[in-house]
MITI-463144 format. One record per residue (C-alpha): x negated, y, z; residue number from 1. Coordinates in nm, 2 decimals, always signed. Layout:
% residues N
px,py,pz,torfi
X,Y,Z,NUM
...
***
This chain:
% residues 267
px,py,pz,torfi
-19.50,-0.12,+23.61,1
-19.19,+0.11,+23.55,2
-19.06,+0.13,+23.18,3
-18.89,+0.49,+23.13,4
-18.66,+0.56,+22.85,5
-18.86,+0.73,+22.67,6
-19.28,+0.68,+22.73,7
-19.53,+0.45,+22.86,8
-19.88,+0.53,+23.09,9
-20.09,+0.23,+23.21,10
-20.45,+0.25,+23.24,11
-20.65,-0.02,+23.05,12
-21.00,-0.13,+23.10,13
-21.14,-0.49,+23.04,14
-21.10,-0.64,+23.36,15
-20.79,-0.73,+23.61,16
-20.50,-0.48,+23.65,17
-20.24,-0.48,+23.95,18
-19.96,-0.36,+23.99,19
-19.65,-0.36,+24.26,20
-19.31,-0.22,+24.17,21
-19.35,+0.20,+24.22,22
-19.71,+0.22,+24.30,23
-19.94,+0.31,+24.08,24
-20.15,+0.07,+23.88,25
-20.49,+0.01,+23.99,26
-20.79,-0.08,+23.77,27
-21.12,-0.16,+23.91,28
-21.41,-0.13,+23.69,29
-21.78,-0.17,+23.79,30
-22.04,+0.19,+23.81,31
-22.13,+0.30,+23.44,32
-21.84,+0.12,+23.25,33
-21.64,+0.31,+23.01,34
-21.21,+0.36,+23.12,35
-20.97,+0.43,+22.88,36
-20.66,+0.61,+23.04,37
-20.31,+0.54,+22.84,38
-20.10,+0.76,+22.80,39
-19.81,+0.74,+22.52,40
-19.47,+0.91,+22.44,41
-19.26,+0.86,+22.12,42
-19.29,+1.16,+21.98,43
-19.54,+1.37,+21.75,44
-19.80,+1.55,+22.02,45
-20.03,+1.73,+21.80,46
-19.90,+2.10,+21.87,47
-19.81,+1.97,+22.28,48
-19.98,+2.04,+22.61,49
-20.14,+1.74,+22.82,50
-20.28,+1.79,+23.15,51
-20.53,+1.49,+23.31,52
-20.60,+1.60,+23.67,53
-20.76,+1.37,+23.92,54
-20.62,+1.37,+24.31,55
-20.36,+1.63,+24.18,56
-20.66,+1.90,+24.22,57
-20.93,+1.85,+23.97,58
-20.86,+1.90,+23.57,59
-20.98,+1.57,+23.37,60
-20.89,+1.71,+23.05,61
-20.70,+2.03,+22.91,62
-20.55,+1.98,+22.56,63
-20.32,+2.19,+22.35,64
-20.42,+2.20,+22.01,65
-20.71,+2.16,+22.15,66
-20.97,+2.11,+22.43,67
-20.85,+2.40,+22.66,68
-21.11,+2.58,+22.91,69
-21.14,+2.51,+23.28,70
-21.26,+2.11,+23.34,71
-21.41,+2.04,+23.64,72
-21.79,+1.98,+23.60,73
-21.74,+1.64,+23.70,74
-21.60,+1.53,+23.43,75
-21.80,+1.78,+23.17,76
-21.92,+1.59,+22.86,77
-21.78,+1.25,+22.95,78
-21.40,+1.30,+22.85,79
-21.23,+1.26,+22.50,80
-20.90,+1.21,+22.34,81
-20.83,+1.06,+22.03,82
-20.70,+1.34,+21.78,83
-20.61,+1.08,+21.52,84
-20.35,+0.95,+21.72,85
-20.19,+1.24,+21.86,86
-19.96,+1.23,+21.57,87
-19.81,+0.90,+21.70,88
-19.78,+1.03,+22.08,89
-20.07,+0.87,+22.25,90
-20.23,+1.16,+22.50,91
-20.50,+0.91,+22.61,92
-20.84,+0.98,+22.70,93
-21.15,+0.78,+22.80,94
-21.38,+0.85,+23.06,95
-21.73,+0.76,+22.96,96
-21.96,+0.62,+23.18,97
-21.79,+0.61,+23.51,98
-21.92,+0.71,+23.87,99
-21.79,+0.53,+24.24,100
-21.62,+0.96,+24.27,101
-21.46,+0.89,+23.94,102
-21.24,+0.64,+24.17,103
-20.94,+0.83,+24.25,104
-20.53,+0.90,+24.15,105
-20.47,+1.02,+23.78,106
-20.17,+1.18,+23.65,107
-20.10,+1.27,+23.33,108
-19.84,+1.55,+23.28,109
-19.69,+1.68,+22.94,110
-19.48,+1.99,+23.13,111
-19.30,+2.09,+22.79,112
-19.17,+1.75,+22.81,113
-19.09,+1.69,+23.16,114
-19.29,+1.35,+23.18,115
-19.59,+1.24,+23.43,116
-19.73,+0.95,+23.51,117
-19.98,+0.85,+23.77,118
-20.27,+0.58,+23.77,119
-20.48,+0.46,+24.02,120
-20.89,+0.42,+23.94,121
-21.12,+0.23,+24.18,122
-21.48,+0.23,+24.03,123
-21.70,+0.00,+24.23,124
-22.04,+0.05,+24.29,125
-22.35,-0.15,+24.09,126
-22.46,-0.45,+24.35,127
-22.83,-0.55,+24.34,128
-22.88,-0.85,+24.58,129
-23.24,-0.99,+24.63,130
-23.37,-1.23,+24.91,131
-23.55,-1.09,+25.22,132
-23.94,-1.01,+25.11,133
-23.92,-0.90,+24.76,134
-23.86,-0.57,+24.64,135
-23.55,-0.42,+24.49,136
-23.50,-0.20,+24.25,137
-23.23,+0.02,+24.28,138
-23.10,+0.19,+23.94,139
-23.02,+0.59,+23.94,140
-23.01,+0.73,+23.52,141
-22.90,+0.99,+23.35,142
-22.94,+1.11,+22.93,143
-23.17,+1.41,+23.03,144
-23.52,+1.48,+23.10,145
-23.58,+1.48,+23.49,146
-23.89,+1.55,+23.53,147
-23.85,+1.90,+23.68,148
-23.53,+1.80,+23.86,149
-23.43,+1.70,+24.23,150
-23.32,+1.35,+24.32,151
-23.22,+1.24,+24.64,152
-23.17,+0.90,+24.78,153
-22.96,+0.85,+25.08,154
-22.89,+0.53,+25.27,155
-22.53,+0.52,+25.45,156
-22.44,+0.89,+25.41,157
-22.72,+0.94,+25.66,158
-23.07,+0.79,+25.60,159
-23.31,+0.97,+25.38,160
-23.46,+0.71,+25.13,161
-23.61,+0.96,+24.89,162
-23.62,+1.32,+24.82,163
-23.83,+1.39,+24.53,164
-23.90,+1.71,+24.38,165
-24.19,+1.82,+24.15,166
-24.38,+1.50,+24.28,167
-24.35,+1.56,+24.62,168
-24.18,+1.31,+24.87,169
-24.02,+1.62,+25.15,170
-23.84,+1.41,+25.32,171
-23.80,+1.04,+25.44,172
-23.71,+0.82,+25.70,173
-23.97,+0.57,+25.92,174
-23.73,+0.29,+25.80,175
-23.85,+0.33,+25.45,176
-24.17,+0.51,+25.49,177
-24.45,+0.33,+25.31,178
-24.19,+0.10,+25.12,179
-24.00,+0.32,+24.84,180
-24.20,+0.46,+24.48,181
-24.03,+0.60,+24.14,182
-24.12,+0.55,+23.84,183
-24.32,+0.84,+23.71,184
-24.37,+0.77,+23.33,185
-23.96,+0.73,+23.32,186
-23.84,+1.05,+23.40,187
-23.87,+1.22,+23.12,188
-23.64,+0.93,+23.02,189
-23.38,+1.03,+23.31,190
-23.45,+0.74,+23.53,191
-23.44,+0.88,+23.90,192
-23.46,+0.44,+23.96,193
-23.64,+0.38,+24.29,194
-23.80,+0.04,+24.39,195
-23.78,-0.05,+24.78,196
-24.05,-0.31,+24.85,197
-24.09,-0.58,+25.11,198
-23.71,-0.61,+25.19,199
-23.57,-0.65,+25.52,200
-23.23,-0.77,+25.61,201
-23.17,-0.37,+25.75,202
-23.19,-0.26,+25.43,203
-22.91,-0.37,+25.31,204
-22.61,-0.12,+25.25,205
-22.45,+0.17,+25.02,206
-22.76,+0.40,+24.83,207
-22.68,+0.70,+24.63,208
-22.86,+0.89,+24.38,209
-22.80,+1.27,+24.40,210
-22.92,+1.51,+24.12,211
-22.77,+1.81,+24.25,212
-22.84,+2.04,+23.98,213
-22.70,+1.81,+23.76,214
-22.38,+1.72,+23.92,215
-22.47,+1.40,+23.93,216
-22.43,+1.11,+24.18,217
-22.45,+0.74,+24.16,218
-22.40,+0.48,+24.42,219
-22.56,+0.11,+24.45,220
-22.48,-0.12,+24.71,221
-22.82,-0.36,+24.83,222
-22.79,-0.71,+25.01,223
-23.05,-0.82,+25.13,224
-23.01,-1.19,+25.19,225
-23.17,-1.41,+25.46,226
-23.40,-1.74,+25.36,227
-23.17,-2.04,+25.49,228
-23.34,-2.26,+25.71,229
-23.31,-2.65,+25.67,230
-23.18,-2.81,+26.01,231
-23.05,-3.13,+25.88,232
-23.33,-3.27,+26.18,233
-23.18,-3.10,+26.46,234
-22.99,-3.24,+26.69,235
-22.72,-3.16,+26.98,236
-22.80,-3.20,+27.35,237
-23.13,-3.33,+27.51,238
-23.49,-3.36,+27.35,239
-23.42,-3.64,+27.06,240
-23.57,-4.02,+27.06,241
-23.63,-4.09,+26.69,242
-23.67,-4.39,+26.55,243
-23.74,-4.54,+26.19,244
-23.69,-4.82,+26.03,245
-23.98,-4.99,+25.79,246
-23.84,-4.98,+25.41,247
-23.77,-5.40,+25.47,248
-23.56,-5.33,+25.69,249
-23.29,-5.09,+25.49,250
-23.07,-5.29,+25.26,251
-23.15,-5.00,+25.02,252
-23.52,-5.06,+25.00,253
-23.57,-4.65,+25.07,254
-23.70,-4.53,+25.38,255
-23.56,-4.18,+25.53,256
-23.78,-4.03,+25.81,257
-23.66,-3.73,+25.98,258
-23.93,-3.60,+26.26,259
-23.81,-3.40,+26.57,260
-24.01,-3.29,+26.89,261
-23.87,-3.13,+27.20,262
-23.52,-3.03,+27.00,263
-23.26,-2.81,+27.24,264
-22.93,-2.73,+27.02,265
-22.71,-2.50,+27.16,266
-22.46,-2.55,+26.90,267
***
């Protein structure tokens, strides 16, 4: 991280930070956490300009003397600085509840001052793993009432999961046809959760949650895991010739029987 003579930006978050001589720091934080982005000069920033802006295009947050107009609707309602500390030159802002398109570069520019500084934000997406067989429920919620809304669950950017609207299913693919249901008496709560039953190892991947009118999107990640098989009792090469011994004959007094039949390994 680069000390300059005059002001300091990191971005803090609990969790592990990195960061490698000029390139900007990177924080990663998990879906729905709350990030704090630090920005701090040595001077009294109550009558300044800040600009946050997010891949150098979108505006995070406006301030001068106060919240200024024009923040992208990404980021509408989930932004804040801390006014009590403007007086001691801390510009920061916190992003509430983060999304996996939250990840991206930050800068945060004080033009009367000729200072920026850039911070990199990597928000991973919430990873529900469950064994092959059972169902999975994959979590999609929002502070709003939903029940008139349109959701949309996607699979891979290209499978339709779920596309709910008004209680109808429009569209879905045969992979998960039969398998998916919401929860009805939870969307007036804002839970656009869906629950994928009898799992298959294909199911696994990278599931978002669209509310379109909303702006909203949230991504989950499934693995499905496998049941391991026990092949302690296979062996390599030909069919095997077992053998036991009778518990008198161990020194150990314990008897271990393994029984194999017609056994071809390729291993």
């Amino acid at each position: 991280m680069q000390l300059l003579p005059l002001s300091l930006c990191l971005l803090t978050l609990t969790g592990s930070t990195f960061s490698d001589g000029n390139v900007p720091e990177i924080i990663r934080a998990t879906e729905g956490d709350n990030a704090t982005l630090t920005c701090y000069i040595n001077k009294n920033i109550e009558s300044e300009r800040f600009e946050w802006k997010k891949d150098g295009k979108k505006d995070v947050y406006l301030y001068e003397g106060g919240l200024l107009p024009g923040q992208d609707e990404q980021f509408r309602g989930r932004v804040s600085h801390f006014d009590h500390e403007l007086k001691n030159g801390d510009a920061s802002i916190t992003i509430s509840d983060t999304k996996v398109s939250d990840s991206g570069v930050y800068t945060c520019d004080l033009p009367n001052l000729h200072q920026t500084f850039t911070v990199r934000l990597v928000v991973d997406p919430v990873i529900v793993r469950v064994k092959e067989g059972r169902d999975a429920s994959l979590p999609c919620k929002i502070n709003k009432d939903i029940w008139i809304e349109q959701f949309y669950w996607m699979k891979d950017r290209k499978k339709d999961v779920y596309l709910y609207y008004e209680g109808l299913v429009l569209r879905q693919d045969e992979q998960f046809r039969g398998r998916v249901s919401y929860f009805n008496h939870l969307l007036r709560n804002g839970n656009a959760s869906i629950s994928i039953s009898d799992t298959k190892l294909s199911d696994s991947g990278f599931y978002t949650c669209d509310l379109t009118n909303l702006h909203q999107t949230f991504t989950v990640r499934l693995l499905v895991v496998g049941e391991l098989k026990d092949r302690s009792c296979e062996l390599q090469g030909r069919a095997a010739k077992v053998s036991t011994l009778r518990p008198e004959q161990t020194e150990d007094k314990v008897l271990l029987e393994c029984k194999v039949s017609d056994v071809f390994s390729r291993i």
